[in-house]
Phi, psi and omega in degrees: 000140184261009140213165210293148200280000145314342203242152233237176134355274176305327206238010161269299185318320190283326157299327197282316173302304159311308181293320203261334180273302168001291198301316173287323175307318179318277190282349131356274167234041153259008161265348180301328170258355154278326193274039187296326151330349162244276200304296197280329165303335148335278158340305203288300184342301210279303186301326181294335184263022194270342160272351177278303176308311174284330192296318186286318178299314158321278183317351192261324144353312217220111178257134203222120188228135186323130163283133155263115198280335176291336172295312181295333165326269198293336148334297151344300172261040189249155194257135172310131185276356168241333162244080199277022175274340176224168206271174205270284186257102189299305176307334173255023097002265172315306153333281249281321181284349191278355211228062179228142182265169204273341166274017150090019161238161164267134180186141177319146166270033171250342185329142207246152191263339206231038182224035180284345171285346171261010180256338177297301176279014168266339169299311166279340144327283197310301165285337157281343162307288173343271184325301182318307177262017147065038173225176162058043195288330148310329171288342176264330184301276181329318191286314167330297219280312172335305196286338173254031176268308178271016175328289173306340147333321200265356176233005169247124217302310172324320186291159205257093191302133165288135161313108168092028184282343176289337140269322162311282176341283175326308189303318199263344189268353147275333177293014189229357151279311196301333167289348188074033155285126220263098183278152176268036184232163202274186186291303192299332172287301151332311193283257135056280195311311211278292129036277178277354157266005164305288178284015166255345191265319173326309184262014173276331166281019172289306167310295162056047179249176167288332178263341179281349173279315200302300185270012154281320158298336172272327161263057182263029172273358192252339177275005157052058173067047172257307199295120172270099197307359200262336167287290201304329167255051153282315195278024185300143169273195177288307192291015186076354217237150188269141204001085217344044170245081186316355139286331168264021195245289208289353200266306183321281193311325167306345189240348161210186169234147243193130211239039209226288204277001171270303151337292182334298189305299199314311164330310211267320201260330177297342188269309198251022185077248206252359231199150190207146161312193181253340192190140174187136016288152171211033207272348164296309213282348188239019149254030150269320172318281186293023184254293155346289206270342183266000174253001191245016160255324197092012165241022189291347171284010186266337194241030184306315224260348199265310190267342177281332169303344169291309185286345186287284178321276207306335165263013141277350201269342179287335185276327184308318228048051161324149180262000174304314178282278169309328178266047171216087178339312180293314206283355186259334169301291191314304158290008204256313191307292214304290210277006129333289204286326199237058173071013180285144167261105176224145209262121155354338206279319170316329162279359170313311200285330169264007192317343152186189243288338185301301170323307162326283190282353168291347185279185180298294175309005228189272188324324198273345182079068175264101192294342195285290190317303215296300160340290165320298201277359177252008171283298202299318179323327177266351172268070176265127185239019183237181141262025193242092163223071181317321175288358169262336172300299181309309187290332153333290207277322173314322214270323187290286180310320188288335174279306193325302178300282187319328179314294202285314172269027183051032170275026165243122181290339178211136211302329174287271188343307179299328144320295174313303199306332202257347120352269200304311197272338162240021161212075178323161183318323213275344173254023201250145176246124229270349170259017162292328244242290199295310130359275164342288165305294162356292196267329196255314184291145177269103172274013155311326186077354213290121151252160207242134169217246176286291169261182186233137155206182205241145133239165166123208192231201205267146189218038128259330160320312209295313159341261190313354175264354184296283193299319187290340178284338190257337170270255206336294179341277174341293176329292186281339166285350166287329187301296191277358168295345192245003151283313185313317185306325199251342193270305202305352179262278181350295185292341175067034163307322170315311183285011166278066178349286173292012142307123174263124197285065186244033184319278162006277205280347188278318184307313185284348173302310206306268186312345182265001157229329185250070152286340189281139206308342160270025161244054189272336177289310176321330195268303193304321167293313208264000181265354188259308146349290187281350199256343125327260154002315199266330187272333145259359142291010190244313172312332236243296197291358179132359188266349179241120173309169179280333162282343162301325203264353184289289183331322200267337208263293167313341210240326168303308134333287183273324172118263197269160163090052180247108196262137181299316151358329183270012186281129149282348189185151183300315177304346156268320167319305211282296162357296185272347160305308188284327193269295222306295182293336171249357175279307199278341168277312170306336172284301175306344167292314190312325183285339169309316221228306187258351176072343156250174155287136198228345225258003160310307169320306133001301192286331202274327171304280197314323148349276191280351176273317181275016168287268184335310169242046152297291177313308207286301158331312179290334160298303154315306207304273213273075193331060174269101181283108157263179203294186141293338136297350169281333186296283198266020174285350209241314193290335219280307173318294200291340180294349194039049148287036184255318206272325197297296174339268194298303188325273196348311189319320202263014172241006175269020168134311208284179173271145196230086191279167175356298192318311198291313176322323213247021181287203141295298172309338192274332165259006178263318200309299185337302206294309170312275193289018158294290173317315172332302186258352150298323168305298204294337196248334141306325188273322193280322224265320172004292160288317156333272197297002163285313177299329154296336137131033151261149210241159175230188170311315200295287165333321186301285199301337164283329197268317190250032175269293181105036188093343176266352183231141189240147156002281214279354187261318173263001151312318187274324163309310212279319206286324177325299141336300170314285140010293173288325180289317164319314187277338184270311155341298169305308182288332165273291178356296209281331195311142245227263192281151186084351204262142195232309171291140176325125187268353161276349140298318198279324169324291195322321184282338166280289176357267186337277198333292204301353205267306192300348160278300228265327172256029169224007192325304175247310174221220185281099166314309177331316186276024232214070196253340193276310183302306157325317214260340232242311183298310170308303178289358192260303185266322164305306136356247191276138183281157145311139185245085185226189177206110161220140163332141168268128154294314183294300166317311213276347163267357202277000000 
């Protein structure tokens, strides 16, 4: 007997209970000075860093965009309307001669060694402003010699091309004979320019399509009294501006006039002084961008209360149907994703306008083959929360072939994008585990932000702060997960799980489901239940699976069932002994930390999980044994239980904070989530599991359905179901997570339930992760492990 016969049931429990909340008050406030190597430098950090922190929280605030001297050049030459002998605007005059650089060109101090085609036409803009008003003649000299040192630039393929330079170039070195400027290229060469924008423009009127107009009109400043401007300001916005691009809004005004687009110029120059961007308004897509970038680093808890004034904001301008919004293919994707994931109600229907590839190539972006809009909209694509959302469907699949193709037939020019794209395509949102993701971004991504439209510019703020708060969050992370792998490491011997032969030892791979998505350092009771969860959970599916006789599992089921009151004498074998010991002993310390936190006793609750999961796969036993083909519904009222995300899951619920009652447990909702990403990963381990399990003579969902198809259903027809199935279920997963209104559970609960989902795609991804140990232990040490491989200042030491 394990405790002495005087003592009653009831007056053990209440000893054991009493000792464990002691114990836990206990460690409450002795662990911060045990972890003091962690836990309190931690602290200091976060407290020492609170200016490093308000400094990003400004910049995330404040939108700061790169000047373009080829924009400010044609601004520059838009003509006064009562004295058109002189310019409209002066101050960017002024700029041009205050900003010319010492090899006699203009070009952003963000300029690239491999952007030399933008600096020829921003050099020769710029002198042609100069020229038009007869001022700065050195400065038109000095610009001259630039442009025939660096000439042969301009024909080279290699080099990274400004949108529409092929045409635009050409166009200012004629307007810049006409003007009598002794340009310094040979004859031949100039004829070679006029040459290739012959054939481009040949074949753009060939086209005669809506998107080759659209972008003939966006570059009608290179056409040289071709172009009929009174068409071209068709394409006017609300704010006056011509595809929000202010060079080609002043090439207008140069040829009419227009109270629309001179408001525009004036707004713009009222905003930034002397000097106007390449595209401007831009101020959604590019704090929804650090809004992004700031979750796809892992430092988004730092700005919540920051960003939701953002997303607040970005979803009134989405119900106005800003045009800020809508009229940018990316910034309308991108927002669409953004006010989705984080719980806003927006409609699909927006997306209507790209729904496939044809539509797509009518915008500017869609003509010019811009991926990052492509990107965006295949992002977006994947945030399906019903199973019926045909326009997400439709833009999936075009949008999946169309990156594939550019992929595949190397039509991407530059080496960050082409990464990004083959990224992005084989580890969608829902199968990416967000610190391997973060990790990536972190060591891989180009936090420059550099974009190409007419000139290349930056928006945003200095992204090596963002970088360095990236890396001390993800090295601090790192500590503590060795810290609790190597407690986990000690609980699984301590239960003497280790000495269990017929066990797969994957203590390791439950942690990393754990640490790779719920990292932030105040879920640790959380990593530890669901990593204790699984590791359980693997040790009695195994049991379950051949590792146990059948009276052993009778055994382990009686002895689970009644609980208390376990004398040794009720062990048939050690190996149920350790089994029930080990659940016995971690049902009851988790139920009492849980009470700490929930204000009530859960762990019946707790007992009832594990329960219905070793019911559920009892039936599954009984089934191999005595070879009982059940219905496909019988499966899977059986399968959902047995996969054993229940002990993982549910328990976890009561430790990420709110208190969660009797109501809530018992909703609907709290067992349709359950149910769902049960299915998820049951579908997904079947499918992977397939052959395996034909060989062994087990049978699963796939199987059931060719045996009870009769010959009408082949292998590869419920493969295509099932993944389908996921697919829907999934989407059905996302839409209660995200749903708002009627929801009792807590959406920081419901997250656990997208979590589960995205780690069961992501480890069934090519097969059975479980079976995968190079790909696994390669994931472990990347979140565990392995350092960062970056090189940044520390702000943080150096403040502590």
């Amino acid at each position: 007997m394990l405790f002495p016969s005087n003592f009653s049931a009831v007056e053990v429990k209440g000893i054991i209970w009493r000792l464990t909340c002691f114990l836990l008050l206990f460690l409450r406030l002795a662990l911060p000075l045990a972890w003091g190597g962690i836990w309190w430098p931690m602290q200091a950090v976060l407290k020492n860093s609170k200016n490093f922190l308000d400094k990003i929280r400004e910049r995330l605030l404040k939108v700061e965009l790169s000047v373009s001297a080829y924009d400010t050049a044609w601004v520059a030459m838009v003509p006064s309307s009562r004295f058109p002998g002189t310019p409209y605007f002066p101050e960017c005059v002024d700029w041009i001669i205050d900003n010319q650089l010492l090899d006699g060109s203009w070009i952003s101090n963000h300029h690239k060694p491999y952007a030399t085609k933008e600096a020829l036409s921003s050099t020769l803009a710029c002198v042609l402003a100069l020229r038009r008003w007869n001022v700065g003649e050195e400065y038109v000299r000095k610009g001259l010699s630039f442009i025939g040192s660096n000439f042969s630039s301009s024909i080279n393929e290699q080099l990274q091309t400004p949108v529409g330079f092929s045409i635009i170039f050409p166009g200012m070195i004629s307007y810049a004979i006409e003007m009598g400027l002794d340009l310094p290229l040979r004859e031949c060469d100039i004829d070679a320019m006029f040459s290739m924008r012959e054939v481009e423009l040949r074949r753009e009127v060939e086209k005669n399509s809506p998107g080759s107009k659209a972008y003939l009109a966006f570059v009608a400043e290179g056409l040289c009294g071709l172009q009929d401007w009174q068409e071209v300001l068709s394409y006017q916005r609300k704010n006056g501006s011509l595809f929000n691009s202010p060079s080609t809004t002043a090439a207008a005004l140069c040829h009419i006039r227009d109270d629309k687009s001179f408001n525009y110029l004036c707004s713009i120059l009222q905003k930034f002084g002397c000097s106007v961007p390449t595209t401007y308004p831009l101020d959604i897509h590019t704090q929804l961008s650090m809004i992004d970038k700031l979750e796809k680093l892992g430092v988004s808890l730092h700005f919540i209360h920051d960003t939701r004034g953002i997303l607040d904001r970005a979803y009134r301008c989405w119900l106005e149907k800003d045009e800020e919004i809508y009229s940018n293919v990316a910034t309308c994707a991108m927002t669409f994703r953004l006010l989705r994931m984080h719980g806003y109600d927006v409609s699909s229907n927006a997306l209507s306008p790209f729904v496939d590839v044809r539509h797509f190539k009518n915008t500017v972006q869609g003509y010019i083959g811009d991926l990052n809009a492509a990107i965006e909209l295949y992002k977006a694509s994947q945030v399906q929360i019903s199973r019926d959302e045909p326009i997400l469907k439709k833009l999936n699949s075009w949008v999946t072939y169309f990156l594939k193709e550019e992929l595949n037939t190397n039509s991407i020019n530059s080496l960050d994008i082409s990464q990004e794209v083959d990224y992005t395509l084989r580890f969608p949102f829902y199968a990416s585990l967000e610190r391997l993701e973060h990790k990536r971004n972190i060591e891989c991504s180009n936090l420059d932000n550099l974009q190409m439209l007419k000139t290349s510019f930056v928006a945003s703020m200095n992204n090596n702060d963002l970088k360095e708060l990236a890396v001390d969050a993800f090295s601090s992370s790192q500590l503590i997960c060795r810290k609790e792998l190597q407690y986990l490491e000690s609980w699984v011997k301590e239960s003497k799980l280790d000495q269990l032969g017929f066990s797969r030892q994957k203590h390791m791979y439950c942690y990393l489901s754990a640490a790779s998505t719920l990292f932030s350092s105040e879920l640790s009771s959380v990593r530890l239940c669901w990593a204790k969860g699984g590791v359980l959970t693997t040790v009695v599916d195994d049991f379950f699976d051949g590792g146990g006789s059948s009276e052993e599992l009778a055994n382990l089921m009686k002895l689970v069932e009644k609980w208390h009151e376990i004398h040794e004498k009720d062990f048939c074998s050690e190996n149920v002994k350790i089994i029930f010991f080990a659940l016995y002993n971690t049902i009851n310390e988790l139920g009492a930390k849980a009470f700490v936190i929930q204000k009530r006793d859960v762990t019946n609750h707790m007992i009832d999980i594990w329960l219905t999961m070793m019911n559920s796969m009892m039936k599954e036993a009984d089934w191999l044994k005595n070879n009982i083909v059940p219905s496909l519904d019988e499966y899977m009222t059986h399968a959902i239980p047995s996969f054993a995300l229940g002990p993982i899951i549910l328990p976890s619920l009561y430790f990420v904070g709110p208190e969660l009652s009797e109501n809530i447990i018992t909703h609907s909702d709290y067992y349709k989530l359950y149910e769902l990403v049960s299915k998820v990963g049951r579908l997904s381990n079947d499918i992977q599991g397939f052959e395996r399990d034909k060989a062994q003579g087990k049978l699963n969902s796939l199987s059931l359905l060719v045996l009870h198809g009769n010959g009408s259903v082949s292998e590869e027809d419920v493969r295509r179901d099932a993944w389908r199935m996921i697919d829907s279920t999934r989407a059905e997963l996302l839409g209660l997570v995200l749903q708002n209104e009627g929801s009792l559970l807590p959406r920081a609960c419901k997250e656990l339930f997208w979590k589960m989902s995205k780690i069961l795609h992501f480890f069934y991804r090519k097969n059975d992760g479980f079976t995968s140990p190079d790909e696994m232990m390669g994931a472990v040490n990347a979140v565990i492990y392995e350092p960062l491989k970056v090189k940044v200042s520390n702000h943080f030491q150096s403040r502590g």
